[in-house]
C-alpha positions as a printed Julia matrix, in Angstrom:
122×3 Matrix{Float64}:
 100.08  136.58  71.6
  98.86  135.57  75.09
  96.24  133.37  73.52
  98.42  131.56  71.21
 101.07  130.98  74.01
  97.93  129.62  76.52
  97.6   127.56  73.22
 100.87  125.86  72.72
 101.01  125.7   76.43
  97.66  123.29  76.51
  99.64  120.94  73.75
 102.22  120.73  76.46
  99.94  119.4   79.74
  98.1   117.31  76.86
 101.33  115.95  75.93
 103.3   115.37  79.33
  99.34  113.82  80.34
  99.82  111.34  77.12
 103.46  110.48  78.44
 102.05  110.08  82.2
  99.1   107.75  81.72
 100.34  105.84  78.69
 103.87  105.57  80.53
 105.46  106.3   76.79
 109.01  106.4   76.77
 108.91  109.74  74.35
 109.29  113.07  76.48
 105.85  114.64  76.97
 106.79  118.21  75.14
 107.85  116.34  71.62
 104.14  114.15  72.17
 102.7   117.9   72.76
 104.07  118.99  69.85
 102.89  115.84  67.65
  99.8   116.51  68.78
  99.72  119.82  67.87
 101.18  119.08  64.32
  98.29  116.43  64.11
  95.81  118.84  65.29
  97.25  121.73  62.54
  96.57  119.2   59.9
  93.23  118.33  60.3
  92.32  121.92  60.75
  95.11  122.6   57.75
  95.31  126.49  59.48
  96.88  127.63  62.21
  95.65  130.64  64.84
  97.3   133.64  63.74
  97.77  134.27  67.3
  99.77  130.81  68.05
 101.75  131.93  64.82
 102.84  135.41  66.9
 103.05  133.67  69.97
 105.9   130.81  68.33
 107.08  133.32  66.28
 108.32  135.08  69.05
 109.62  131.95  71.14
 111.91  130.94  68.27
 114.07  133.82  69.56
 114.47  131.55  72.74
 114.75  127.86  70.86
 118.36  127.44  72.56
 117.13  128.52  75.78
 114.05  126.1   75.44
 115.67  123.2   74.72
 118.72  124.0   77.15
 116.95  122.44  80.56
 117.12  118.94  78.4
 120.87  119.35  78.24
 121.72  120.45  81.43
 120.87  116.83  82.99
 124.04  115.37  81.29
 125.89  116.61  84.08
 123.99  114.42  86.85
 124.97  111.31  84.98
 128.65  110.52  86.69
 130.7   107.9   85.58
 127.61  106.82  82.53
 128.96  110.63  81.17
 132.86  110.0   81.72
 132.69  106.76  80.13
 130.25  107.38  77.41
 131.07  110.93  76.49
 132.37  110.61  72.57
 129.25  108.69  72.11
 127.0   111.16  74.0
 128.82  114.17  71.95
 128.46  112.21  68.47
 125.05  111.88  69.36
 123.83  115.48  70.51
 125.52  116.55  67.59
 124.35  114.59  64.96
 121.27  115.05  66.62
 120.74  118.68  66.9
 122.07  118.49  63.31
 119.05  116.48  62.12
 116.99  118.23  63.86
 117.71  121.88  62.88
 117.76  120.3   59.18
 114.26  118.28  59.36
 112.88  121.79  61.58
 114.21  123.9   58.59
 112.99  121.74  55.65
 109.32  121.47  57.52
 109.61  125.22  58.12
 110.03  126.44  54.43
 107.58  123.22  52.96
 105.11  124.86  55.16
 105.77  128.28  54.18
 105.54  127.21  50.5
 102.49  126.2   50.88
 101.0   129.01  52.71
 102.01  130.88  49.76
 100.31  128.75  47.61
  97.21  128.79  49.41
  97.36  132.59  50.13
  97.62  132.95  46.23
  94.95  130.64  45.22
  92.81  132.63  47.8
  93.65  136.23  46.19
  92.94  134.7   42.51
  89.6   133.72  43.19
């Protein structure tokens, strides 16, 4: 497990690196994680031990994604004035994103199946 989280961890400085030098205006973690996701296709596995290692971080997705959140409340006035718009949007947001998360999760573990029974038929 150790391995797989120094794994996920690497995606993480690559991706906060990416947003530094190329001054992107997409959070470092979600470039990270693209590049991971690019990096999982071209290999088209994944390290069993980064598979433990998220496996048991998904216990802690609220907690993960909670630091993100808690800056709202440094934004003053911006969050009194704009705070039905803000709400709508965290929201709908975290709505889209648990869906598209879900959806990718159970493609994916369709097609492990697939290849895992293709594999035990040959």
């Amino acid at each position: 497990m150790l391995k797989g989280f120094m794994w996920l961890m690497i995606f993480l400085v690559i991706g906060n690196l990416l947003q530094t030098v190329l001054a992107l205006p997409v959070v470092g973690s979600v470039l990270g994680m693209l590049v991971l996701f690019l990096v999982l296709i071209v290999r088209r596995r994944s390290s069993r031990s980064m598979g433990v290692a998220a496996g048991h971080l998904i216990h802690y997705f609220t907690l993960l994604i909670l630091p993100s959140a808690a800056g709202l409340f440094f934004l003053g006035t911006t969050l009194t004035d704009n705070w039905l718009r803000l709400l709508i949007a965290i929201v709908l947001g975290t709505l889209i994103s648990s869906v598209v998360t879900l959806v990718t999760m159970q493609a994916m573990v369709r097609w492990q199946q697939r290849r895992d029974d293709a594999a035990g038929a040959s």
